[in-house]
N, C-alpha and C positions, 0 to 999 in steps of 0.2 A: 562317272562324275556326277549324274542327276543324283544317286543312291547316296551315295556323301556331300551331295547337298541337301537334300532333305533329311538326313540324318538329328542336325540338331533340331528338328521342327516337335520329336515327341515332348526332349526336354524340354521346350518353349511351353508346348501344350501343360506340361506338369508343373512349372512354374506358374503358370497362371492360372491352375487350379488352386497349386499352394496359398499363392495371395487371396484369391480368393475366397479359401478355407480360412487364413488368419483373420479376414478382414471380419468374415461374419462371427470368429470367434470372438471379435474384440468389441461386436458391436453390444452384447448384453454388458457386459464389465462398461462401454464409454453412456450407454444409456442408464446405469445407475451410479454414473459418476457424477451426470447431468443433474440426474433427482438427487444428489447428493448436497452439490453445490447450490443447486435450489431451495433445497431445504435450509441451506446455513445461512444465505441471506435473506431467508424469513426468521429463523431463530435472532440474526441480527436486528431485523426489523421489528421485529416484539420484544429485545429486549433494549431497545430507542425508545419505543413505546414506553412500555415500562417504567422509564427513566423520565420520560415528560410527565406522566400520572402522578409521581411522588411528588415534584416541583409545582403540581395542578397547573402547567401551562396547556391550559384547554388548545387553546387556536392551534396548536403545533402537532394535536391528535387527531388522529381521523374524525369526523363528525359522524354520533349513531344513527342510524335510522331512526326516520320518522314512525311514530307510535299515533294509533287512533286515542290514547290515552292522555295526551299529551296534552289535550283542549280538554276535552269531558272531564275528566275529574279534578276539582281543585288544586286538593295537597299535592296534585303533581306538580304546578306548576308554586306554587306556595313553597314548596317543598326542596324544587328542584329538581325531584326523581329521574327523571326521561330528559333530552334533548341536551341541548350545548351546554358544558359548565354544569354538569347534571352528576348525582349517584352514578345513574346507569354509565355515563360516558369514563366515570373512574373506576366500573367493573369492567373496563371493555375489551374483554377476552373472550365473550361468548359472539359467534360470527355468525354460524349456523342458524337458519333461521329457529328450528326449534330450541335451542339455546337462548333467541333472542328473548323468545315469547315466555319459556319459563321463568329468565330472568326478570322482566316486567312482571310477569302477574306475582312472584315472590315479592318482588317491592310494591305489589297494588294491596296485595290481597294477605292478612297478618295469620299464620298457621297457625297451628293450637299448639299449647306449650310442649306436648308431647311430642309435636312433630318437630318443631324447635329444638329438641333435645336432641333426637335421632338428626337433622341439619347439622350440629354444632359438630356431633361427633364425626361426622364424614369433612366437612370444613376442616377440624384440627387434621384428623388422617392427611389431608391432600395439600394442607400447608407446606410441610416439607419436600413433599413429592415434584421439584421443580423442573426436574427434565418430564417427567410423565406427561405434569399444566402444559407448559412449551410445545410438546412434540405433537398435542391434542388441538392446542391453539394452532399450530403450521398446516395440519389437515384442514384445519375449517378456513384458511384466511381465504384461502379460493371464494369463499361465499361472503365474505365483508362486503362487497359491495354490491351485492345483489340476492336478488328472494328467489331462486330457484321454486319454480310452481309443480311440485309432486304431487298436488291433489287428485289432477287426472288418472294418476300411475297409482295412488293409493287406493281410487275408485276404482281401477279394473280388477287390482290385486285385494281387495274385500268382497266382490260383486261375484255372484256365483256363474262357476264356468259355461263356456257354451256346448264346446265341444263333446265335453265330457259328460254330460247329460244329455247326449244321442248316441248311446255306444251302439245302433244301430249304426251311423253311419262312421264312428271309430274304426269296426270289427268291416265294414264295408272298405274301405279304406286299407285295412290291412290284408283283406281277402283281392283285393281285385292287386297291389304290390306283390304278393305273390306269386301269384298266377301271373301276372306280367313277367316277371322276373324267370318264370317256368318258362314262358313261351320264347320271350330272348333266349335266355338260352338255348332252347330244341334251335334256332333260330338261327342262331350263330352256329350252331353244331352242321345244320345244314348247308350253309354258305361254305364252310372248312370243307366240310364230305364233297360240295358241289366243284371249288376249285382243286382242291386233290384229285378227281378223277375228269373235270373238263379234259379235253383235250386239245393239243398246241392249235389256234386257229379258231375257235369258240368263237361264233358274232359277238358283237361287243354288246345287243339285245338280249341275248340270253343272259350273257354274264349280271349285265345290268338288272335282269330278271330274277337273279336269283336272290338280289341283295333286296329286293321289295319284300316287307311282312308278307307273313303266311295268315291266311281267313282267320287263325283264331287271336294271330297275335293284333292284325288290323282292326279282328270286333273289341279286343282290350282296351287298345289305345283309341279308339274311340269311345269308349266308355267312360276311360279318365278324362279325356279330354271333356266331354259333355256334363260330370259332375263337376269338373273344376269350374267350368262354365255357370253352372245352375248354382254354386255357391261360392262362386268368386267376390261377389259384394258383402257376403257376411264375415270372408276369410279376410279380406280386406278391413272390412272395420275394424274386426280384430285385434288385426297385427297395428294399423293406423292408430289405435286408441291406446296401445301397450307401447309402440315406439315413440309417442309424445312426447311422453316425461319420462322415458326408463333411464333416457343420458343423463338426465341432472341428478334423478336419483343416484345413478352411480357416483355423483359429487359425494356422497357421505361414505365409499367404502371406507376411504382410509380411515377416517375417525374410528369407523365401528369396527374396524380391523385393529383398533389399537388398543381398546378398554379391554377386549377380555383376558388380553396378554399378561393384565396385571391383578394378583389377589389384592382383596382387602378386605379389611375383620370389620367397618361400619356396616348396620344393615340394612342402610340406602344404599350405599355403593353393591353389595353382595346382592342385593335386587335388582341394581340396573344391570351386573354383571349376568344373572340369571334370564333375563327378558333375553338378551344378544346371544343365547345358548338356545334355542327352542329346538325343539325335535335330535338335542345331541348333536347337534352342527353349529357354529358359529353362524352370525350375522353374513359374518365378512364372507363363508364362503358359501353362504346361499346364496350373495351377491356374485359371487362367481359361476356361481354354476347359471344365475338368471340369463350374466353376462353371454356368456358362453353359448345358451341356447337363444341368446338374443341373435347371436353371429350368425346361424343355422336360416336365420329369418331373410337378412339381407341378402341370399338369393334372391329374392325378388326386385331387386333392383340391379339385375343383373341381364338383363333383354334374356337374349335368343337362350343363353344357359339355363335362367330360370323356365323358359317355356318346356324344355327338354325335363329337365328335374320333374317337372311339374304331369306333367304327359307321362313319360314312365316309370315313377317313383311316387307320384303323388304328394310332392313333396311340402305344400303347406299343411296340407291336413296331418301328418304326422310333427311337423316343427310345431304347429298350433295346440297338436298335443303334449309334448314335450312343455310347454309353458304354460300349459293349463293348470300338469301333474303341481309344477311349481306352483302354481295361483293357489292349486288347494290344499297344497302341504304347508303353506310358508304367509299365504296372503293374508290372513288375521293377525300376524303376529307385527308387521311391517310399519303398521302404525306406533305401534309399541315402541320398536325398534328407535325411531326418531324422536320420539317421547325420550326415552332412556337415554340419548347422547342430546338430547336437553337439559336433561336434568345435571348430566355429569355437566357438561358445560359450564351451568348457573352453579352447581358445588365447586369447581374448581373457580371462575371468579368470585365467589366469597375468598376460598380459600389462599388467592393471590392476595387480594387484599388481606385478609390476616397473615401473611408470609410478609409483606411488604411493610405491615407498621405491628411490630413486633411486641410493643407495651400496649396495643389496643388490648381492651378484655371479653372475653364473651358474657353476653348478660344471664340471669337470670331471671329467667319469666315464668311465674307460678300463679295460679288463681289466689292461693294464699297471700302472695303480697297486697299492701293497701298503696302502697307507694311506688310513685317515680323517681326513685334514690338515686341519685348520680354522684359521684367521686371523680373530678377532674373531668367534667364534660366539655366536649372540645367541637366545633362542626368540621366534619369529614373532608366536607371541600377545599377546606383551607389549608395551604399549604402548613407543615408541621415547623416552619422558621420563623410565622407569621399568626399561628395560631394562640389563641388565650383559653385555659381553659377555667371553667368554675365548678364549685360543687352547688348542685342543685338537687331539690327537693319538693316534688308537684306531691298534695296530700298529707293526711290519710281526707279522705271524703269529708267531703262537710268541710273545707278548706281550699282555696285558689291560691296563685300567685301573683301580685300585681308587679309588676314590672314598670320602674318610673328611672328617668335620666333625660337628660339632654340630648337635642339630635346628634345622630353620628355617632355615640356611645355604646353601643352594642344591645339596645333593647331587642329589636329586631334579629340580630344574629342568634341571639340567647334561644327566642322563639322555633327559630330556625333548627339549632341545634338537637333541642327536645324531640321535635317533631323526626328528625331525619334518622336520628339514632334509634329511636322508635321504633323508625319502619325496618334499619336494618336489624333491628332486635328479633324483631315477628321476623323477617328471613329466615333467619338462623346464624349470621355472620358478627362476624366483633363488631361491637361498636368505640366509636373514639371517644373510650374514657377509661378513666383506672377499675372501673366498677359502675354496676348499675345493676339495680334492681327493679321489676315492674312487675304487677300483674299484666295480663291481655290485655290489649283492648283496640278500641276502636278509635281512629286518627277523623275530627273534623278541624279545619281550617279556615280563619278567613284572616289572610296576609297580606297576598297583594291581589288588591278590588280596584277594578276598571269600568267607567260608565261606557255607553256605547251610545255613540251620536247616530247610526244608522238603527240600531232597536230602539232608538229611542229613551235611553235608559241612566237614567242622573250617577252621579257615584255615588248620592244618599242612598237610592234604590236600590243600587246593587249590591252597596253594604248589607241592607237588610234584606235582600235575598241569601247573601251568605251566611247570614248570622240566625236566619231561619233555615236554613239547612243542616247548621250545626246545632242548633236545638230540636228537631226531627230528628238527627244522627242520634243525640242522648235519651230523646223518648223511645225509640226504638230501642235500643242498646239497654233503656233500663225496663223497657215488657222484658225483653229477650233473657235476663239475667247477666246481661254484658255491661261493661265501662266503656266509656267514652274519657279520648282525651283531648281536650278543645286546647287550639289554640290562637288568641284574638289579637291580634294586632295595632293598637292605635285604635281603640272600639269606639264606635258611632263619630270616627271624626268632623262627617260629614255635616253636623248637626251644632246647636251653641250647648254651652257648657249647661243648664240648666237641666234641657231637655236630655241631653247625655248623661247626667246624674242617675234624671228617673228610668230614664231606658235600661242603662248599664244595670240598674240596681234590679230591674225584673229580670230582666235575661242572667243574672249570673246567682239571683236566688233562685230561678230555675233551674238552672242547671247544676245547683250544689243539691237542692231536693230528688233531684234524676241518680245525683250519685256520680255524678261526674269529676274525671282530676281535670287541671289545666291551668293556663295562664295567660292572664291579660296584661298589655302593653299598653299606656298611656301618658301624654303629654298633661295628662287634668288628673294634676292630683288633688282636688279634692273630693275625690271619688274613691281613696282612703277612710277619707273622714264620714262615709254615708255611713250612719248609726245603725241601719239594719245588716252592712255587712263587716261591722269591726269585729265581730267574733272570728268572720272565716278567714278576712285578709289577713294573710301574710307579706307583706310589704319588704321589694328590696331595691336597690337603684343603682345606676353608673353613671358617674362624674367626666369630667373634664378637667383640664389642668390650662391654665392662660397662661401666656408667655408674652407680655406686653413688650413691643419692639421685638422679639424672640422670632428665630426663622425654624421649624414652625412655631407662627404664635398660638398653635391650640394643640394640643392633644391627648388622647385618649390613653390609657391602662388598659379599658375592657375587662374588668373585676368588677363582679359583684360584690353589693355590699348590702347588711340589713339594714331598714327603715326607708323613709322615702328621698326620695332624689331634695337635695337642699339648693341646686345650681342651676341654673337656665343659659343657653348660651346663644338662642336665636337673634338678639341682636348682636351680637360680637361675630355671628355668621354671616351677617347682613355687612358688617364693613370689612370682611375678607373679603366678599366678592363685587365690591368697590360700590356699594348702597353705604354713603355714609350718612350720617341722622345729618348734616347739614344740606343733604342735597333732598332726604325727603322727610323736612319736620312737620310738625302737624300745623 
């Protein structure tokens, strides 16, 4: 009866191995079901995004990171470039911080037409490429909201190694593991020979006795034990200074696990694809092999097992080497490496945005041109349901553009527009117009000017701090053999019309003698009519339209037109916003 009751107990036993063998078979397949699912409501969330960017509803996008750039240089903020309702925030597919930063200094900083060229053609390449952009942007969004700090990890993996520049105590290290491992074994051989011939009845002292090291194996493991001692503070820095940041660094496998999968014939992209190849191995799986021998480490946080490890295997000084070998095969390259899926980043958001507005054109930029030629120039930020565009034309030298109309008319947007298309020009990416042609050059601004009641600082002053910055930008630019393109907003408002005349008329016959293109905004047109500048003026303007009783009773077209503004509509602006002349007559 016991014998046929225990009976079904093996089947139980097999049965619960079985489940058990299916469960762990099923756990690789349910953990990359999870990354599956993961990944699809990020591809959904980037293509929500997506979809708010073309409608420009800023508030409803993630907000980018803050940028040191963002105060310091004018035309950023003139411009737009960086922060809320910005360029950058309508490229905002680069997560990564090295993504973030090439992106930024490509809109700070204007490349030379040749690099322009090579831009343009990795831009068009990666337009269509839309699952590639996507599955690029899903690797990095992990880092959207944060700056993962790798500099430490990038310091240890540039800094030359420790270990490996004492192959004194390498070859020490490997001589005393073996001879340990000699002597365990005679060791255990002994203990085996000792219990096979005891016989039944052995004190439990002897037995006990025979399991204690033998003199030479006791003088080894004191040996380890005494160098792990004498250089445990250095093995420690080590491994402490390498496991800092080696986690975050792994935040970039996936990305850099994903560019080299795919060719391409631009010879930007075929160079970032070459950096993430060095020594005949991918990026991605140097990252694993670091990964890996990073795993070898975390014994050490393992008590009593790492003391063991460590005692008869010596086992930091050999993990320490194993990560050194890596430090000095792979550590110069590592910087590179993050560079390289910056760059792809910043080429792929250009490249979304040219995917995204399909009639935009890419410009051409040549030192040969003399002009800022524009066909249907439109500003970027603006929604495409909402936008007006014009043709515009800054030049050739020795010529400006005055810009005259009534408040609210698009003087300002125009300035705007010039400016921002510019910058994306010098990127490499489309800008929003049917065509556009420019030489190079250099962007000064002064748009929007703010006095400072804590510096102490009037709005007259700080106008003409800006307006002496963008005439050092054109002295400079013209030693240099460079153009400058100014663009003045509403100039010297600060001042009465007189002294504005004479001001306006020195600064912009300076600035046409420097060689300067550009365009000036003003509500005082008779700064048209200064005699020393009716050669260079080119004069154009935007109207208004009144609708007396009419709900709205004013508005705007936003076309340009040539010659000067003929309308004024500041008092008609004053009794919209219920200032009527009988409440304030003189």
């Amino acid at each position: 009866m016991l014998a046929r009751a225990s009976d079904p107990q093996p089947l139980g036993w097999l049965g619960a191995a079985a489940a058990l063998v299916a469960f762990l078979s099923v756990l690789p397949g349910h953990d990359r079901a999870l990354r599956r699912q993961r990944r699809a409501a990020d591809l959904v969330r980037l293509n929500e995004e997506a979809l708010l960017r073309l409608t420009r509803s800023w508030t409803k996008l993630p907000e980018p990171p803050a940028l040191a750039a963002e105060t310091s240089v004018p035309k950023v903020r003139d411009l737009s470039l960086l922060g809320h309702a910005s360029l950058f925030q309508l490229l905002g597919t680069a997560h990564a911080p090295p993504g973030r930063n090439t992106l930024a200094s490509w809109l700070l900083d204007p490349a030379p037409p040749a690099e322009i060229a090579e831009r343009q053609a990795a831009v068009k390449e990666l337009a269509p490429a839309l699952d590639f952009r996507q599955q690029l942007e899903a690797r990095t969004l992990a880092m959207a909201g944060i700056s993962p700090d790798v500099e430490p990890f990038l310091a240890w993996a540039e800094s030359p190694p420790w270990l490996l520049n004492k192959p004194w105590l390498v070859w020490l290290a490997r001589v005393l593991l073996v001879a340990t491992a000699i002597a365990l074994g005679f060791h255990v051989a002994d203990v085996q020979a000792f219990l096979a011939t005891a016989p039944p009845g052995t004190p439990p002292g002897e037995v006990l006795a025979a399991f204690l090291p033998s003199a030479p194996m006791a003088l080894l493991l004191a040996i380890n034990l005494t160098l792990s001692y004498l250089m445990s503070g250095r093995l420690a820095a080590s491994f402490d200074r390498l496991q800092a940041r080696e986690r975050e660094f792994q935040l970039y496998a996936g990305a850099l696990e994903l560019i080299p999968e795919h060719t391409f014939q631009a010879p930007p992209l075929q160079r970032i694809t070459a950096a993430l190849a060095p020594e005949g191995r991918s990026a991605h799986r140097w990252m694993a092999l670091l990964q890996s021998r990073m795993g070898l480490s975390d014994a050490r946080h393992s008590g009593i097992l790492h003391f063991f490890l460590q005692v008869f295997l010596l086992w930091d000084f050999h993990t320490l080497w194993l990560l050194e070998r890596w430090q000095q095969a792979t550590g110069v390259h590592v910087r590179r490496w993050l560079a390289a899926l910056g760059e792809m980043e910043a080429f792929c958001a250009l490249a979304g945005l040219a995917h995204d507005n399909p009639d935009w054109a890419f410009p051409r930029v040549a030192a040969g041109e003399t002009s800022f030629a524009a066909s249907r120039l439109g500003h970027p930020l603006v929604a495409a349901s909402k936008r007006v565009t014009n043709d515009v034309e800054l030049g050739p030298t020795g010529t400006f553009l005055l810009v005259t109309g009534s408040n609210m008319s698009g003087k300002s947007t125009l300035l705007r527009s010039i400016g921002i298309n510019a910058v994306l020009a010098q990127a490499g990416g489309p800008v929003c117009a049917a065509d556009l042609r420019m030489p190079p050059v250099d962007l000064a601004t002064s748009i929007l000017v703010e006095d400072s009641l804590e510096d102490g600082v009037s709005f007259f002053l700080a106008e003409l701090h800006r307006i002496r910055s963008v005439v050092d930008a054109a002295d400079r630019a013209h030693a240099e053999g460079r153009i400058v393109l100014y663009l003045l907003d509403e100039i010297l408002r600060g001042t009465n019309s007189h002294e504005r005349q004479v001001a306006v008329r020195r600064v912009i016959r300076h600035l046409l003698r420097q060689g300067a293109l550009g365009a000036v905004s003003t509500h005082d047109l008779q700064i048209a009519e200064i005699v020393e500048l009716a050669d260079a003026v080119r004069p154009v303007h935007f109207r208004e339209t009144l609708h007396p009783g009419g709900d709205p009773p004013m508005t705007f077209d936003y076309l340009m037109r040539p010659g000067v503004a003929t309308t004024t509509n500041a008092l008609h602006l004053m009794e919209l916003v219920g200032l009527k002349s009988s409440q304030i007559e003189d």
